[in-house]
C-alpha positions as CSV (number, residue, x, y, z in Angstrom):
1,X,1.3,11.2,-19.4
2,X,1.9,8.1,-17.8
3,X,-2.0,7.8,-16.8
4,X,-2.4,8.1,-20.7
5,X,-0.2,5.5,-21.4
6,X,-1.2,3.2,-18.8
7,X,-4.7,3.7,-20.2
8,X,-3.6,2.8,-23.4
9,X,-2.3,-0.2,-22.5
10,X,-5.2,-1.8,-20.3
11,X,-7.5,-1.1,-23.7
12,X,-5.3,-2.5,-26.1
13,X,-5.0,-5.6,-23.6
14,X,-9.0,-5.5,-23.2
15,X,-9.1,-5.4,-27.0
16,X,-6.3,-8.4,-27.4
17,X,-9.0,-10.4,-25.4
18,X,-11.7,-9.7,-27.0
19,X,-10.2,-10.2,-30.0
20,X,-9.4,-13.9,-29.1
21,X,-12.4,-14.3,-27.9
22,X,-14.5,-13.9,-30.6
23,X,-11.8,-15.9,-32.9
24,X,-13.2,-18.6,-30.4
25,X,-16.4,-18.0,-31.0
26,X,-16.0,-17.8,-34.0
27,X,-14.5,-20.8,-34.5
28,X,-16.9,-22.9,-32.3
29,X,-19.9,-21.7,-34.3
30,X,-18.8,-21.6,-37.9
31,X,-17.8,-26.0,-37.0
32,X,-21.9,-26.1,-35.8
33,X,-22.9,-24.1,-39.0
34,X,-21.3,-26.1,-41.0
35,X,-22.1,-29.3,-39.6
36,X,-25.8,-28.3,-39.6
37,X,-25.6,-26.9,-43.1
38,X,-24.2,-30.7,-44.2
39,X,-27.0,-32.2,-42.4
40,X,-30.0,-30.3,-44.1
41,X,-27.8,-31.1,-47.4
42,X,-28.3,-34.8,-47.0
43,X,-31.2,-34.3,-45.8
44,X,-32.7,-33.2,-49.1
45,X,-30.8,-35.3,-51.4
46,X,-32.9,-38.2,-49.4
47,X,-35.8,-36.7,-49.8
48,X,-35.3,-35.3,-53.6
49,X,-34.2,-39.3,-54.2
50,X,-35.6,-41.8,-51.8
51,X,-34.3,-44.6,-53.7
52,X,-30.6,-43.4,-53.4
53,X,-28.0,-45.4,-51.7
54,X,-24.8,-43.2,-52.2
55,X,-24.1,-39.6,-53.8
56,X,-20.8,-39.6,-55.7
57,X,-19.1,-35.5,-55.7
58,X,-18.9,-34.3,-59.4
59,X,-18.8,-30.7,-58.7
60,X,-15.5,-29.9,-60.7
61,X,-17.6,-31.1,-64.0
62,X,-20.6,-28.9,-63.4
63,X,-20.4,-25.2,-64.0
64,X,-23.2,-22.2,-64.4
65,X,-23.1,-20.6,-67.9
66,X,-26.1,-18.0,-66.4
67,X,-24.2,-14.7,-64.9
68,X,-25.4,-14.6,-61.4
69,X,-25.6,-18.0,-60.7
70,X,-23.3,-20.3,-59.2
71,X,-23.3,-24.0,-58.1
72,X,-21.4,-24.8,-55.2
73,X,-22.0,-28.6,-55.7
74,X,-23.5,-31.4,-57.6
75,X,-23.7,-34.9,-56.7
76,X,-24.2,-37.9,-59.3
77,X,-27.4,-39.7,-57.4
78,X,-27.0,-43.7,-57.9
79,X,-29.6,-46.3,-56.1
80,X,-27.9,-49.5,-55.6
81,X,-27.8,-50.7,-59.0
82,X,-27.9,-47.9,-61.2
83,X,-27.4,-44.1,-61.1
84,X,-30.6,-42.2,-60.7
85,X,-29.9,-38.9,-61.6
86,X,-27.5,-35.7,-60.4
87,X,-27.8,-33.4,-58.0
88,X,-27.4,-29.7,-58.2
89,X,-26.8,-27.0,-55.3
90,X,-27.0,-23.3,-56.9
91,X,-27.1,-20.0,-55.4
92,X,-28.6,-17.2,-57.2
93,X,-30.4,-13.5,-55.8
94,X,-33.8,-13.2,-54.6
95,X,-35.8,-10.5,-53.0
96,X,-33.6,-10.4,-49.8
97,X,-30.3,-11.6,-50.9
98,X,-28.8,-14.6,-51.5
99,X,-30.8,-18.2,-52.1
100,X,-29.5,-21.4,-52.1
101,X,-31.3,-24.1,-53.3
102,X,-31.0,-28.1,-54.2
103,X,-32.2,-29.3,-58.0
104,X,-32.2,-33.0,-58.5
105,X,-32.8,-33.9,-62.4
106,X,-33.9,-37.3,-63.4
107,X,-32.1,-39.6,-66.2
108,X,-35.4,-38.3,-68.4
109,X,-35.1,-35.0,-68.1
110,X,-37.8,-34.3,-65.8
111,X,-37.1,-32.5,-62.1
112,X,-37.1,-34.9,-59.4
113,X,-37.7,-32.2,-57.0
114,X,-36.3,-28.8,-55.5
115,X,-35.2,-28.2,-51.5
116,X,-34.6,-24.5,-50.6
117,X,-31.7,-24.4,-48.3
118,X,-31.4,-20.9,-47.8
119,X,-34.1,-17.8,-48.5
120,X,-33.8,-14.1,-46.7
121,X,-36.9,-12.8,-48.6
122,X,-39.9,-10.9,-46.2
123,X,-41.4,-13.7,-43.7
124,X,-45.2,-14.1,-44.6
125,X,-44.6,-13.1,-48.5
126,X,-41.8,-14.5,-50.2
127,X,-40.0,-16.4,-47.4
128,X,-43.0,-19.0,-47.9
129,X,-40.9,-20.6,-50.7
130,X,-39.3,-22.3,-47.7
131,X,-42.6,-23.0,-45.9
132,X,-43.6,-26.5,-46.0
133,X,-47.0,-25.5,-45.0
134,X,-47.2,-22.8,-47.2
135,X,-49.1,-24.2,-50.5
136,X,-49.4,-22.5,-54.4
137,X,-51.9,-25.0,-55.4
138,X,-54.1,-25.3,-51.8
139,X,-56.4,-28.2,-53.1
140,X,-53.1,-30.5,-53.7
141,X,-50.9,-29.4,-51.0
142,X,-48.2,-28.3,-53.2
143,X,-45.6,-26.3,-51.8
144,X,-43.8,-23.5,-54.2
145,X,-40.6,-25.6,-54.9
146,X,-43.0,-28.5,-54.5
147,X,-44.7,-27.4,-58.1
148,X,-41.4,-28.5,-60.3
149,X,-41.1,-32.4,-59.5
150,X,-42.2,-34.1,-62.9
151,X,-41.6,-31.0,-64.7
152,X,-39.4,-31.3,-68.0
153,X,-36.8,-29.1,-69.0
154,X,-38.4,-28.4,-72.2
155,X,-41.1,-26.4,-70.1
156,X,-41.5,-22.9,-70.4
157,X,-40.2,-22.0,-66.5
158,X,-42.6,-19.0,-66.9
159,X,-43.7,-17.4,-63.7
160,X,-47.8,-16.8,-64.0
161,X,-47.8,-18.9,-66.7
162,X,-46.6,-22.7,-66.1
163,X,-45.2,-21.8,-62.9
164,X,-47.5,-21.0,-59.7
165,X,-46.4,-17.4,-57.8
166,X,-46.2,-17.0,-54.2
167,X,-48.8,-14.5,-53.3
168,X,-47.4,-10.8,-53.7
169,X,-43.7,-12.2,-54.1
170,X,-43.5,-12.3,-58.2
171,X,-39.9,-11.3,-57.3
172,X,-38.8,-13.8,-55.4
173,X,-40.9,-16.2,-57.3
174,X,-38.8,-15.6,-60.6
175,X,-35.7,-15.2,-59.0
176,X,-36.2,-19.0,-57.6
177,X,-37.4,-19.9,-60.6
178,X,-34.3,-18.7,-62.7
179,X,-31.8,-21.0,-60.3
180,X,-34.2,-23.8,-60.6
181,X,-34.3,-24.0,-64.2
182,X,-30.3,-22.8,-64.3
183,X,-29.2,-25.8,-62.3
184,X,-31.8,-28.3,-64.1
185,X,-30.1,-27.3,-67.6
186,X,-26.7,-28.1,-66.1
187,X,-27.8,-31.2,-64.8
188,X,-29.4,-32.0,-68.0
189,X,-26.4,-31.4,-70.1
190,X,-24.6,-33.2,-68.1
191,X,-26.1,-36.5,-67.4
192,X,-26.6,-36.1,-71.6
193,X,-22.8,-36.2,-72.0
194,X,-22.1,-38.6,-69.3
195,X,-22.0,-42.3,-70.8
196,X,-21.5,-43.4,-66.5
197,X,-25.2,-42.4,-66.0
198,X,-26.6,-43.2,-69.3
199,X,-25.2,-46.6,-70.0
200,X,-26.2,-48.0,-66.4
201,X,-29.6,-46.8,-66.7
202,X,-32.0,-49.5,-65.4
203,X,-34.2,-51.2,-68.0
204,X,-38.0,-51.1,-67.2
205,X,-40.9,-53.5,-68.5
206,X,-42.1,-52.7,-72.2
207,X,-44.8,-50.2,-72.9
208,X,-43.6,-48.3,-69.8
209,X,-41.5,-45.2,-69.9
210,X,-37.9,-45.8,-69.8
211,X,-35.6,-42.9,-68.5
212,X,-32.8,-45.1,-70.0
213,X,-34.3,-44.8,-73.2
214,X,-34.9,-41.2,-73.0
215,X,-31.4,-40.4,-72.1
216,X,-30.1,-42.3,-74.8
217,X,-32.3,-40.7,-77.3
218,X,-30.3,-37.3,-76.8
219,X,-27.7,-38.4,-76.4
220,X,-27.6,-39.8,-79.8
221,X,-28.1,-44.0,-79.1
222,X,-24.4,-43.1,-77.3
């Protein structure tokens, strides 16, 4: 009996340890993760807007009306003189789980690009949404995500249609496509009802396109 108990004793102590341990571990690597999750987050904003000096949080003001989608973030994009646009970071299911991707939205309307953060789908079929050298359109060089800068919101978002499909991944290719156009209506709506980004729009020369001008046209002139 007191072999037993003595047993007993030594596991729970081996199991105490482990225990604290891992919390360790745990610990140690979820700081890393997140640091390198913040990284690759900047990362993209750059690259979505080159011209950006400083990404102001608005997250409590954006929200997903789409069941399924969520945005964990959104960021009001402003160069030094004048925002530029906003920022949206969704998560939505694809083939293999959960994506997470970044949608920036110009003052216009128009997608100023997309950055997948996170895809599970199959390597070699619909994981290539996150492969830079991976290309729908092979004569441009145009990556999957690649395919949506310039696009308007007013576009059909139709897989097949207006919208390029990874080879044998029509799953994951709508499932992306349903966050991207999710978080660019958002963003839309909201850079429509915000008089911060539409009154500071910057003025361009005449004859050209002017995103300030679009943005006050539906918005009303306001």
């Amino acid at each position: 009996m007191k072999g037993i108990t003595r047993l007993g004793l030594v596991l729970a102590i081996f199991a105490a340890v482990g225990c604290a341990a891992l919390a360790v571990v745990y610990s140690v690597t979820e700081s890393a993760i997140a640091m390198q999750s913040e990284k690759a987050l900047n990362e993209s904003l750059k690259n979505i807007f080159p011209d950006a000096e400083s990404f102001e949080d608005v997250s409590s003001t954006v929200s997903s009306s789409v069941e399924g989608i969520a945005f964990e973030q959104a960021f009001l994009v402003k160069s030094a003189l004048a925002p530029l646009g906003l920022a949206v970071k969704a998560t939505g299911s694809s083939y293999g789980g959960a994506a997470r991707l970044l949608v920036g939205v110009n003052l216009n309307r128009s997608i100023a690009g997309v950055s997948v953060l996170e895809l599970n789908d199959t390597a070699g079929l619909g994981a290539n949404a996150k492969n830079a050298g991976y290309f729908v359109k092979k004569a441009e060089k145009i990556t999957f995500p690649g395919q949506f800068a310039g696009k308007f919101i007013t576009d059909a978002f139709e897989v097949k249609k207006d919208v390029v499909a990874i080879t044998a991944s029509t799953i994951t290719s709508k499932s992306l496509t349903r966050i991207i156009k999710t978080a660019a209506d958002a963003a839309a709506l909201w850079l429509e009802n915000s008089t911060i980004a539409t009154a500071t729009a910057p003025v361009v020369a005449e004859g050209q396109p002017a995103a300030a001008e679009t943005a006050a046209e539906t918005t009303g002139g306001k």
